[in-house]
C-alpha positions as CSV (number, residue, x, y, z in Angstrom):
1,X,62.1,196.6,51.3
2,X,59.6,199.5,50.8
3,X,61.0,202.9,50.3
4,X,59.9,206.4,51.6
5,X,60.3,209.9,50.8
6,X,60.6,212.5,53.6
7,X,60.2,215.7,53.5
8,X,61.2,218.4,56.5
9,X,59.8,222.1,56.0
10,X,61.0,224.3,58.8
11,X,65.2,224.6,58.1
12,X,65.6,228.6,58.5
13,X,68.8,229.1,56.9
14,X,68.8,229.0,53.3
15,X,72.3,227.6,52.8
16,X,73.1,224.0,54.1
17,X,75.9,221.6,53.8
18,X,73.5,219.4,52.2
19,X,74.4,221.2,49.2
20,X,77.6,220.4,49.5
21,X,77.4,216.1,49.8
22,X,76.2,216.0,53.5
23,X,73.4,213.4,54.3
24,X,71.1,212.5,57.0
25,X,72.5,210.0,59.7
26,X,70.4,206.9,60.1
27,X,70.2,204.3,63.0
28,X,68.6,201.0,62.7
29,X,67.8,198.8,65.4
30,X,68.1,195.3,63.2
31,X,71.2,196.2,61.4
32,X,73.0,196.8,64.3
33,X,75.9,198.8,63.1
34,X,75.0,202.0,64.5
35,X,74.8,205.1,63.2
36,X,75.8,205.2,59.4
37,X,76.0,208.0,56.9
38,X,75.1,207.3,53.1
39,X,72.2,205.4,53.3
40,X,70.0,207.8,52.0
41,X,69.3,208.9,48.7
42,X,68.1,211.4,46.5
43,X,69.1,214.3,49.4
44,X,67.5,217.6,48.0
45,X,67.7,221.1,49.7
46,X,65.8,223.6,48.3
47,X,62.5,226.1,48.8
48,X,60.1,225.2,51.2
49,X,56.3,226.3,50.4
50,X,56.2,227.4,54.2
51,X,56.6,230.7,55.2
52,X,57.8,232.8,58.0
53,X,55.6,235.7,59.6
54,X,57.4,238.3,57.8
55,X,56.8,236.4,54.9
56,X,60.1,234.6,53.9
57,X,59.9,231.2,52.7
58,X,61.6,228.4,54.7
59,X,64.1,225.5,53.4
60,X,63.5,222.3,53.4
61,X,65.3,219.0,52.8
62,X,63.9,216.2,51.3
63,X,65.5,212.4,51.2
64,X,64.6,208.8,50.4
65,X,65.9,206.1,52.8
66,X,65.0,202.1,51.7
67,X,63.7,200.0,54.6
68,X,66.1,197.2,54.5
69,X,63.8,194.9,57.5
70,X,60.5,194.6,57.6
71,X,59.3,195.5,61.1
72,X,62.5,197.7,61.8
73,X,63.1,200.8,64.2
74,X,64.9,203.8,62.3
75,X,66.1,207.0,63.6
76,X,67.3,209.9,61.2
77,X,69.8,212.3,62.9
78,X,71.3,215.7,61.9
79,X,74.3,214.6,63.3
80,X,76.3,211.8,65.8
81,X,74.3,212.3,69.1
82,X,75.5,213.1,72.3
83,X,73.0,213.2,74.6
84,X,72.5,214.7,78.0
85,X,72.7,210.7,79.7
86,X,76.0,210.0,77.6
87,X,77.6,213.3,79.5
88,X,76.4,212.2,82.8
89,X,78.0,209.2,82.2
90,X,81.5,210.3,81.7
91,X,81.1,212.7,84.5
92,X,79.9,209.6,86.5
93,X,82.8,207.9,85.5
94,X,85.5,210.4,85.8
95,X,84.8,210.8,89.8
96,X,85.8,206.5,90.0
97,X,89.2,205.4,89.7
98,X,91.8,206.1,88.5
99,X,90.6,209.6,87.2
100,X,89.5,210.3,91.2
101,X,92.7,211.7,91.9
102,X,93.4,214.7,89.4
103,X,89.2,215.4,88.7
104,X,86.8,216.8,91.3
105,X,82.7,217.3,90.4
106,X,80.8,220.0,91.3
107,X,77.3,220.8,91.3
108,X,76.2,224.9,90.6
109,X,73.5,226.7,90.1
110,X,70.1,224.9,88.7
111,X,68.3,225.5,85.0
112,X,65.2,226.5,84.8
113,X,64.1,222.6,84.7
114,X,66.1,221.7,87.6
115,X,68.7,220.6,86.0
116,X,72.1,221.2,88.1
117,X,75.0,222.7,86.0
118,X,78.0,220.4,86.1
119,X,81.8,222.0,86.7
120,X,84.6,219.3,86.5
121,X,88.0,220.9,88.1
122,X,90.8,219.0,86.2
123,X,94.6,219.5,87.7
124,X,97.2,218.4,90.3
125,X,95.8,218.4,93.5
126,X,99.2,217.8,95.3
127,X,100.1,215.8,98.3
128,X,96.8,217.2,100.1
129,X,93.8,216.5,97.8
130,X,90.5,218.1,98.5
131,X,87.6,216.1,99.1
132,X,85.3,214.4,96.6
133,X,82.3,217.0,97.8
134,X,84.2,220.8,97.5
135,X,81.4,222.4,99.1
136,X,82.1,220.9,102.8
137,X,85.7,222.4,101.9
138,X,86.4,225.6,104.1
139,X,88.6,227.9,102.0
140,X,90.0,227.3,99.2
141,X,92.1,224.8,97.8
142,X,95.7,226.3,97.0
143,X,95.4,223.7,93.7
144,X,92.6,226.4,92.9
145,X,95.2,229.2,92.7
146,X,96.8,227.9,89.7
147,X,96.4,229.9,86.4
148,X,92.8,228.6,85.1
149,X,91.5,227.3,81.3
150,X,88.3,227.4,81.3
151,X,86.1,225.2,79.1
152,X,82.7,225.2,78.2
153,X,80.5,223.5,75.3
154,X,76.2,223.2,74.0
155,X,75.4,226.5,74.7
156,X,73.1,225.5,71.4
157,X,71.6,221.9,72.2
158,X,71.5,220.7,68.9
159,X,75.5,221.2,67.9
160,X,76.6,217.8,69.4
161,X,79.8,218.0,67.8
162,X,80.6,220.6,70.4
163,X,80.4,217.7,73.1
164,X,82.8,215.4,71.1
165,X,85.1,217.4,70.8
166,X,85.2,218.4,74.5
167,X,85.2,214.0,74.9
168,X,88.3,214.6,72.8
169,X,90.2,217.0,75.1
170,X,88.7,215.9,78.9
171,X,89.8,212.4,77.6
172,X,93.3,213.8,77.1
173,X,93.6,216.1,80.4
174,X,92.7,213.1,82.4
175,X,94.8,210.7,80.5
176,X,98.7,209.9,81.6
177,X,100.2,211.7,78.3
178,X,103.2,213.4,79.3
179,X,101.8,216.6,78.4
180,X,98.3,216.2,80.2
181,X,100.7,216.0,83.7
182,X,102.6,219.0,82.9
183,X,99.6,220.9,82.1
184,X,97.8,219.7,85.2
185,X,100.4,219.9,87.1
186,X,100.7,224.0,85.5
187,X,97.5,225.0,85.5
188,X,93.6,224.3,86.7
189,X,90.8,223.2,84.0
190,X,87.4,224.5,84.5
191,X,85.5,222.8,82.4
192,X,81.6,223.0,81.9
193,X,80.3,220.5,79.5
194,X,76.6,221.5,79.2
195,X,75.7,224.9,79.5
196,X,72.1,224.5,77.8
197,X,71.2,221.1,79.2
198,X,67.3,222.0,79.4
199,X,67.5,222.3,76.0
200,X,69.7,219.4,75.4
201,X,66.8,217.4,77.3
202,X,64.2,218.7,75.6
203,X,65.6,218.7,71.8
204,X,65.9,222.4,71.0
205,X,68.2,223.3,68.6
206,X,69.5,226.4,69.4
207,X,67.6,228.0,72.7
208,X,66.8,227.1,75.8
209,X,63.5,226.8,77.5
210,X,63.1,231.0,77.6
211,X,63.5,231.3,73.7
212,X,66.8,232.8,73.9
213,X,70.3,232.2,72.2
214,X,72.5,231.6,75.3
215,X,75.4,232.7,73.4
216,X,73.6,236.5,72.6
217,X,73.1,236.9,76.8
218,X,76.6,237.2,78.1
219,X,76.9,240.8,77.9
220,X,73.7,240.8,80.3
221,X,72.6,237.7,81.5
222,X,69.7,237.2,83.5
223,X,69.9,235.5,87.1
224,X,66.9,233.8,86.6
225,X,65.8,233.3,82.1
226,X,69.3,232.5,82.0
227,X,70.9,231.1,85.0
228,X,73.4,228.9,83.6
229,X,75.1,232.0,82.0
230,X,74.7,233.9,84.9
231,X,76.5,231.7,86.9
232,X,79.5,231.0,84.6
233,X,80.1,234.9,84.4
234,X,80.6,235.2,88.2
235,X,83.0,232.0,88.3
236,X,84.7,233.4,85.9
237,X,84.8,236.8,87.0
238,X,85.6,235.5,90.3
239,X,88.7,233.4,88.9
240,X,90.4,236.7,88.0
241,X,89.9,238.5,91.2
242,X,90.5,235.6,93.6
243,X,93.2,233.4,92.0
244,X,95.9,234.1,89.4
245,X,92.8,234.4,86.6
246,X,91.4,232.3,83.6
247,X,94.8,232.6,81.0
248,X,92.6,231.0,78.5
249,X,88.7,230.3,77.6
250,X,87.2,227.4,75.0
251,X,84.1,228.0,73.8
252,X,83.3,224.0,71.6
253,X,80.7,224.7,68.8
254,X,79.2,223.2,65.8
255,X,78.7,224.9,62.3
256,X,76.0,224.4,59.8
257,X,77.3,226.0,56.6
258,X,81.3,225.4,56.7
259,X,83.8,222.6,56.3
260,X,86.5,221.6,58.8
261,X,87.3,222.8,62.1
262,X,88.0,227.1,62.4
263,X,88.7,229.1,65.4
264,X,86.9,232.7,66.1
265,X,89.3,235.0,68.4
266,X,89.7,238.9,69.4
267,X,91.7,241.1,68.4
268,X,93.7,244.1,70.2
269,X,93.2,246.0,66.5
270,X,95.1,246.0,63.5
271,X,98.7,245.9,62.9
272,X,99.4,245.6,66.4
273,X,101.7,242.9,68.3
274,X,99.9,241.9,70.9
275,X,97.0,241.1,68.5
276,X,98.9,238.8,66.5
277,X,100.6,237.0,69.3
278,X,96.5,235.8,69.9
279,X,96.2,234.3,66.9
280,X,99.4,231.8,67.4
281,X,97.4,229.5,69.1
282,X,94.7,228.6,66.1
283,X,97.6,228.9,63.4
284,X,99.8,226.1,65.8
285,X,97.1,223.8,65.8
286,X,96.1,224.2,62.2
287,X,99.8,223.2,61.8
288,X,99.4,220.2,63.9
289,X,95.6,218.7,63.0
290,X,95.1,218.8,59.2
291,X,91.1,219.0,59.9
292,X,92.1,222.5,61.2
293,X,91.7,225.3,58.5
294,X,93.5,228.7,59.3
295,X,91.7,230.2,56.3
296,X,88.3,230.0,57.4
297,X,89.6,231.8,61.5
298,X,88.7,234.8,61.9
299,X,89.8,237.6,64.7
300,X,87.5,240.3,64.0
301,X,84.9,241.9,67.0
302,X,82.0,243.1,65.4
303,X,79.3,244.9,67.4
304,X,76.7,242.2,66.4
305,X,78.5,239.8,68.1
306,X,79.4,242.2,71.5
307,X,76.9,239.8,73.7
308,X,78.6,236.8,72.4
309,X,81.0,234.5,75.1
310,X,84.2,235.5,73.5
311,X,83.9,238.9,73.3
312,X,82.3,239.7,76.9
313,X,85.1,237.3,78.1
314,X,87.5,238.9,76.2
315,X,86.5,243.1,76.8
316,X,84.9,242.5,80.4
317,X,86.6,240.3,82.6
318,X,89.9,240.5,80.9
319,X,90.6,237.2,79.3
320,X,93.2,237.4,76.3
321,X,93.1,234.1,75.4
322,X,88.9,233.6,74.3
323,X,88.2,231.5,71.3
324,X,85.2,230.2,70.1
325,X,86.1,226.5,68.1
326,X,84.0,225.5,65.7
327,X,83.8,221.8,64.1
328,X,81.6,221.2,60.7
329,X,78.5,219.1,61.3
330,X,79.7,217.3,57.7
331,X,83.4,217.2,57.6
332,X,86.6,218.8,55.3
333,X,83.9,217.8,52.0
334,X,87.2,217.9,49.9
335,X,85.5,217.4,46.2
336,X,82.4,215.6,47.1
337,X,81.0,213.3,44.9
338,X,76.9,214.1,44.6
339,X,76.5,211.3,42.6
340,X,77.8,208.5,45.1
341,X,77.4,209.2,48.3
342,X,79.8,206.2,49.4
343,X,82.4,207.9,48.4
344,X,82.2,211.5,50.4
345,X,82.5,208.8,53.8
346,X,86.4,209.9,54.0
347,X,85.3,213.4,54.4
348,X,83.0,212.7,57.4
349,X,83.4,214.0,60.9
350,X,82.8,210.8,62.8
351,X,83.1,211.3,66.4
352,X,86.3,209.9,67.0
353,X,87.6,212.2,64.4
354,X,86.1,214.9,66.0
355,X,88.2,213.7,69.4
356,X,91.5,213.9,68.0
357,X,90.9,218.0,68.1
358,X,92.0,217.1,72.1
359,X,95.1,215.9,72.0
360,X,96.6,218.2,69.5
361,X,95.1,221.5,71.7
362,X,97.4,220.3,74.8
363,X,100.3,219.9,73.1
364,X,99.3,223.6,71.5
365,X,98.7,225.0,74.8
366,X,102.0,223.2,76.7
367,X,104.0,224.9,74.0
368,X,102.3,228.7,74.3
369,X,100.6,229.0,77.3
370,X,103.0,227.0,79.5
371,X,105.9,228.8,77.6
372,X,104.2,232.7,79.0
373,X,103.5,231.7,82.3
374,X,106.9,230.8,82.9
375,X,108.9,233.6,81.3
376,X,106.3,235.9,82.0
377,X,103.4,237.8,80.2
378,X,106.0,239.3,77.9
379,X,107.0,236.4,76.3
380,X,107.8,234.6,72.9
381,X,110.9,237.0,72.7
382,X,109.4,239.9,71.9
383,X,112.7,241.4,70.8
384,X,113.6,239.0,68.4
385,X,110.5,238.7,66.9
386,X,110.3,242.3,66.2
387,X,113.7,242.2,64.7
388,X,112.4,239.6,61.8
389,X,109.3,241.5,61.1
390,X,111.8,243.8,59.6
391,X,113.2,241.4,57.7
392,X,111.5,240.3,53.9
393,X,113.7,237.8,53.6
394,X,112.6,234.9,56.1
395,X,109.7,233.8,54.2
396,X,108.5,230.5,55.8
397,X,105.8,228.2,53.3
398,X,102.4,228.3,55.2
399,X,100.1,225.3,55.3
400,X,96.5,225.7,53.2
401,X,93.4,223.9,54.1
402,X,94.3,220.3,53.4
403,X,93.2,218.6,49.9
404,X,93.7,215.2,50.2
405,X,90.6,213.7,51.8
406,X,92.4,210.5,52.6
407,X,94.4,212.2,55.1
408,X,91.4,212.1,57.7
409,X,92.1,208.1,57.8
410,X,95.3,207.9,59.3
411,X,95.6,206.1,62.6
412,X,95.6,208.3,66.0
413,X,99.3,207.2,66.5
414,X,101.0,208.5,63.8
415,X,98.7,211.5,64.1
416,X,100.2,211.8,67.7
417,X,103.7,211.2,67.1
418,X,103.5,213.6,64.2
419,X,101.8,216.5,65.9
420,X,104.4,215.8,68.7
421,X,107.1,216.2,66.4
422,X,106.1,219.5,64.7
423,X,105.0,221.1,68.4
424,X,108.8,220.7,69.4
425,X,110.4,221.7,66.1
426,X,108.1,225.1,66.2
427,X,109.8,228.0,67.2
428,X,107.1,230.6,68.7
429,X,109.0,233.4,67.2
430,X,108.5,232.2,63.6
431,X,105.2,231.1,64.3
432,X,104.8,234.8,65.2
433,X,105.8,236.0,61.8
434,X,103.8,233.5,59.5
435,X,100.9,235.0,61.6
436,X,102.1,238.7,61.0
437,X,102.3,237.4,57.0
438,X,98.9,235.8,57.0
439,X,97.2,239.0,58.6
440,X,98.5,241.3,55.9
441,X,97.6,239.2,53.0
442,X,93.9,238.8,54.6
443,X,93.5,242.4,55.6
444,X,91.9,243.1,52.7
445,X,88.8,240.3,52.2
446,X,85.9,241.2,54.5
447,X,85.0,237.7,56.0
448,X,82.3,237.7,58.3
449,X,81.6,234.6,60.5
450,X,78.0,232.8,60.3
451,X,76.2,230.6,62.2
452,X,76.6,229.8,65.8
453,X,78.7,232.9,65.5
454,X,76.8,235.7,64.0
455,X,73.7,237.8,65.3
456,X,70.9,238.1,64.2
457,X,70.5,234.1,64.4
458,X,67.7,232.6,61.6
459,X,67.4,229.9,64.5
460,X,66.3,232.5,67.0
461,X,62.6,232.7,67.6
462,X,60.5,235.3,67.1
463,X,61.1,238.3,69.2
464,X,57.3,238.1,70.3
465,X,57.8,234.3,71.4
466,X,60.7,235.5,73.0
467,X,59.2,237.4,74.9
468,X,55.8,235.8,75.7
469,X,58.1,232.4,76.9
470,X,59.9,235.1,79.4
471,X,56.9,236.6,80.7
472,X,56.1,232.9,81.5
473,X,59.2,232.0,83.1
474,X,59.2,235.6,85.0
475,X,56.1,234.4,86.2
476,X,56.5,231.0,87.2
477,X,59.8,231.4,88.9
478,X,59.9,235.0,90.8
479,X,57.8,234.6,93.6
480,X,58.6,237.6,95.9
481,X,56.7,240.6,95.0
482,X,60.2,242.9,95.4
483,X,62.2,240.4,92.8
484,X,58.9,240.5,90.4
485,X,59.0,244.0,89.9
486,X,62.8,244.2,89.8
487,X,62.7,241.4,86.6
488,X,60.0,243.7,85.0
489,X,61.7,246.9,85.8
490,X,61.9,248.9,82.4
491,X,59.3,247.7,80.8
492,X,56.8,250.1,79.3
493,X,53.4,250.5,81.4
494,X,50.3,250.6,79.5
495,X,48.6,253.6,79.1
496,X,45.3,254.0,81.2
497,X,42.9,255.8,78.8
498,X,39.5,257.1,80.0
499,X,37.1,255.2,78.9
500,X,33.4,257.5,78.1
501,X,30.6,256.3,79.0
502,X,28.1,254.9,76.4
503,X,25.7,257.4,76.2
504,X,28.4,260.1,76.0
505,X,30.1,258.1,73.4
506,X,26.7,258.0,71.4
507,X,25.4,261.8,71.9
508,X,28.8,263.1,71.1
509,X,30.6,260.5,68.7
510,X,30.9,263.8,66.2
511,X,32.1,266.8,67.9
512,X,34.3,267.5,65.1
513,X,31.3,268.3,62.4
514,X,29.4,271.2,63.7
515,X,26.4,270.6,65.6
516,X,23.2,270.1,62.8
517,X,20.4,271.9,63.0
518,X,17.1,271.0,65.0
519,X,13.9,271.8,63.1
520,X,10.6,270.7,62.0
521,X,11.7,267.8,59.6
522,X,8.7,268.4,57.1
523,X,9.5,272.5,56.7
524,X,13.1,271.6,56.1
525,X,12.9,269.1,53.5
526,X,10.2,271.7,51.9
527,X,12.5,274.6,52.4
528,X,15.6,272.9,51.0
529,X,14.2,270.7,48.6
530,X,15.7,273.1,45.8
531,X,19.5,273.8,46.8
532,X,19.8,269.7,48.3
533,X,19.9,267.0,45.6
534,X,20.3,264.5,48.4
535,X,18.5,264.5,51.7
536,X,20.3,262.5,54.9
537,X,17.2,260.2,56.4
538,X,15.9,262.0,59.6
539,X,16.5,259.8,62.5
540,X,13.0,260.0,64.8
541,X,13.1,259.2,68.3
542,X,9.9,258.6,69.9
543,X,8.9,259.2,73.3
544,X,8.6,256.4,75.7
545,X,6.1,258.0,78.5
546,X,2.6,256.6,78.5
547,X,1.3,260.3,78.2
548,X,-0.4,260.8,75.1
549,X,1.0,261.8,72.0
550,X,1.5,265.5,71.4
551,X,1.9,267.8,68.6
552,X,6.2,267.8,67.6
553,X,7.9,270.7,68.9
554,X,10.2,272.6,67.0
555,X,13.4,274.6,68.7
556,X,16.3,275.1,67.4
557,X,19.7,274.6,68.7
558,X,20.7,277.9,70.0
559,X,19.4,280.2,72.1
560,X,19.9,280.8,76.0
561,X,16.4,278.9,76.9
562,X,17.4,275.9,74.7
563,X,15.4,272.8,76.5
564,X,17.0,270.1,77.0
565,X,16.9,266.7,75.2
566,X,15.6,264.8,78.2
567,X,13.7,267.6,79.0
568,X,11.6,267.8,75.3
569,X,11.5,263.8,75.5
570,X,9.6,263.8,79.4
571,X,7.6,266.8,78.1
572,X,5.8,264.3,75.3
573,X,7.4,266.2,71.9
574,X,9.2,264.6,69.2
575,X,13.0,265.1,68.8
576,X,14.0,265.2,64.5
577,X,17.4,266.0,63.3
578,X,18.7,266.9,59.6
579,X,22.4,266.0,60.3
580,X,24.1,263.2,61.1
581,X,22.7,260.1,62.5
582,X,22.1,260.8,66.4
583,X,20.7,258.7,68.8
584,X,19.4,259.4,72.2
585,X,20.0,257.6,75.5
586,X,17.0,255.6,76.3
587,X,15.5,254.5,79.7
588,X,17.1,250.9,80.4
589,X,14.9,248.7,82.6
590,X,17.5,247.1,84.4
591,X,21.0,247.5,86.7
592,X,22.4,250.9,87.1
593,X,21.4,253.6,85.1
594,X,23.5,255.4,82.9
595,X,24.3,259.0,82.7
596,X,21.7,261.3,81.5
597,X,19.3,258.8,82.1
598,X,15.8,259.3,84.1
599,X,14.1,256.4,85.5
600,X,10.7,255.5,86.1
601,X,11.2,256.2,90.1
602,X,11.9,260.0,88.5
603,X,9.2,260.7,86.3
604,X,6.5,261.7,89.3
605,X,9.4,264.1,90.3
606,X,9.7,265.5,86.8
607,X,5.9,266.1,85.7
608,X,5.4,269.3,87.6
609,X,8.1,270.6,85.5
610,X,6.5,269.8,82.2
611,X,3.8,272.6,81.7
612,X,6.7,275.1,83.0
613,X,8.5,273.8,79.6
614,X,5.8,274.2,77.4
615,X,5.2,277.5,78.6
616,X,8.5,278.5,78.3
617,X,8.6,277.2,74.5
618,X,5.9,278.9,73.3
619,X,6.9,282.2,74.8
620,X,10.2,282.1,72.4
């Protein structure tokens, strides 16, 4: 078949995972396998020749793919899509049997396209199970009541690995795993699993339909440019006043410059317990999913990211237990092999890969968060723990990113039973001290977190787009004059400048020069001919009356009987200047007259004044 060569301009990062072995995903309707990785060569990342406004060039990525069919249908994709119709299906099918019994649906506030966001409330219902339609409910549910987890994923559209890994767990909580009933039967899932889906509809990558990161609104969200935000804030905020609280908030996300899967938590500050006892929960699952890297979490809050989900989560409403998870759009890229891109397919995230993060987070979360809730919010023997971070000499071996890529291909039982196995032999006391290890010998290095996770955002668009597409929306939406001017309350007015007229801004356009001298224009030249080199051209303003043309009159700028300009015009004389360019309002034939001006109607008036000027000039 024919081959092609494309070329995409626009990237705005300049680091990529294409550097690192990643390819292009490609679809084609007459092979039929679906989507494969691999089957494109030559994959280039580099300098595009486009530029930003401020000037800085773009990246761009460059590939060949080979047409195996003639006549064939090919889609290229950044990564495995999950599309807004594949998570109205599963919600579709989690309200039929069997899952009817332990999921309810609910329908919130809408996008700015209409678009209703979607809750799913995931536990035990008990022997009295709500209705299918919560809103004809009166009260509230005592099932409601139990501690909540809240989970949420596509705040950025285009990170559809975020979706597959909430597949993963909401095909776990619903499943009949002996530790999905325990946790259902222990706490309440809140999960959202589209919180952008206008932009999931209409293929944004990062923002939503008001040019904004969703992710950079939380510390201020706005009812009606960011609604879907909005709205999750007062759930949540309303969880901890009216119920026992959210113990715990997911936040799924993908990542464009990283291998394998990392968490991003808070922190209490440095050296202290309380802050270490929040990072057992990514080091657990690192221990029990090998895709999991410890080294690459990170538990800082820096104020860049103090609008972000887990930190207004975490310092506003209370909840301890925020973490942002973030999966690699490539995979663990252990080695890669540039030169044959067959063999990096081990170290792919393929979507069922990407699932398995589910199934290990119960079992993490049955063995912390179940253990607290039942002995109480000082839990994980405090005491004992404290005792060994005395002691130097319990030194347990700690578990590195992995580096066999193979590992990835091992079958989802022995995954299970293993996981299962190490979540039972782990004592959360020890945990607690590899943690308290792991902290000191990272205090030093400086890592910062990038992508989905950092602020400023390449991806963002231009604060001037921003802000036109909000005017827009501001616009379109507010409708009562009252809520109008509350949205643009703050906003600087214009300043109202007055505006001179034109003949004002003509006569005195240089005030700041002194005001030349008015004289004859042939004694002047004569009289300064020797001290000028260089003469400014008179300007000569004839007069417009049909009276006959008289001799010029000379007068000079000063003086208490100084005639005026309109005056010397209507009287028949000639008006030179020496200094700057001037000009003199004219008579205009048509609509309003100006300022100054003295139309033909007013020239009758004006002629029995004439002599009285002459006179009056030639008396000095």
């Amino acid at each position: 078949g024919c081959s092609a060569r494309f070329t995409i301009n626009n990237f705005s990062k300049k680091k990529s995972l294409y550097m690192d072995g990643m390819q292009p995903l490609v679809y084609s309707y007459m092979d039929g396998s679906g989507w494969q990785t691999g089957a494109c060569s030559d994959v280039m990342w580099g300098q595009s020749r486009m530029t930003k406004k401020n000037r800085e060039p773009y990246s761009c990525l460059e590939f060949t793919y080979t047409f195996a069919f003639d006549g064939d249908c090919v889609f290229f994709a950044y990564h495995f899509p999950y599309t807004y119709s594949m998570i109205m299906s599963v919600v579709h099918r989690l309200e039929s049997p069997p899952f009817r019994d332990v999921v309810r649906r609910r329908f919130l506030r809408k996008t700015l396209f209409g678009i209703p966001l979607v809750l799913l409330l995931i536990t035990d219902w008990g022997p009295d199970p709500p209705p299918e339609d919560l809103d004809q409910m009166e009260g509230v549910h005592p099932a409601l009541l139990k501690p909540g987890i809240v989970i949420t994923a596509r705040q950025h559209p285009g990170e559809s690995n975020a979706s597959w890994m909430c597949h993963g767990l909401l095909k776990f909580l619903v499943s009949d795993a002996e530790e999905a009933v325990k946790l259902r039967r222990d706490f309440c899932f809140h999960v959202f699993p589209c919180l952008n889906p206008d932009g999931v509809i209409h293929g944004n990558y990062r923002c939503s339909l008001s040019g904004d990161d969703l992710n950079r609104q939380w510390l201020e969200p706005h009812p009606i440019t960011h609604p879907t935000i909005h709205c999750v804030k007062e759930y949540i905020g309303g969880l901890q006043s009216n119920s026992k609280g959210a113990y715990a908030c997911f936040d799924f996300h993908g990542h464009s410059r990283r291998t394998h899967i990392f968490f991003y938590g808070c922190s209490f500050g440095e050296g202290q317990l309380k802050s270490y006892r929040l990072q057992l929960f990514p080091k657990l699952v690192s221990l029990l999913h090998h895709d999991v890297c410890y080294e690459y979490c990170s538990f800082k809050m820096q104020r860049s990211k103090a609008s972000t989900a887990r930190c207004v989560l975490f310092r506003d409403l209370g909840v301890e237990h925020t973490y942002t998870i973030e999966a690699s759009f490539y995979g663990v890229a252990v080695n890669p092999n540039l030169d044959d891109p067959s063999a990096n397919e081990a170290n792919v995230f393929s979507p069922q890969r990407l699932g398995k993060i589910g199934p290990v987070m119960g079992r993490a979360m049955l063995t912390l968060f179940r253990a607290n809730m039942s002995r109480g919010p000082r839990a994980l023997r405090r005491k004992k723990a404290q005792s060994r971070l005395l002691d130097d000499s319990g030194d347990e071996a700690d578990k590195s990113c992995p580096s066999d890529p193979d590992e990835g291909s091992s079958e989802a039982s022995e995954a299970e039973s293993d996981s299962s196995a190490a979540s039972a032999a782990l004592d959360p006391a020890e945990l607690l001290l590899t943690v308290q290890r792991d902290a000191e010998l990272r205090s030093a290095e400086g890592g910062s977190s990038g992508g989905s996770d950092s602020c400023p955002s390449a991806d963002n668009k231009p604060k001037e787009e921003q802000a036109r597409l909000r005017s827009i929306v501001v616009a379109r939406v507010t409708t009562n004059r009252d809520a109008r001017r509350k949205s643009l309350k703050g906003r600087p007015a214009r300043p109202k400048a007055k505006r001179p007229s034109s003949a004002h801004r003509r006569l005195y356009s240089s005030q700041a020069s002194p005001t030349p001298t008015l004289t004859n224009i042939e004694s002047k030249v004569e009289s300064d001919r020797g001290e000028r080199p260089e003469v400014p051209r008179p300007t000569r303003i004839r007069p417009r009356s049909a009276q006959p043309t008289r001799e010029p009159i000379v007068y000079t700028s000063s003086g208490p009987d100084k005639p005026s300009v309109k005056q010397v015009l209507h009287a028949g004389g000639e008006l030179v200047a020496t200094g700057p360019a001037q000009e003199v309002p004219r008579e205009r034939t048509f609509g309003r007259p100006r300022r100054g001006m003295v139309t033909k109607g007013q020239e009758a008036l004006l002629a029995p004044k004439v002599a009285n000027v002459n006179e009056m000039i030639a008396q000095g």
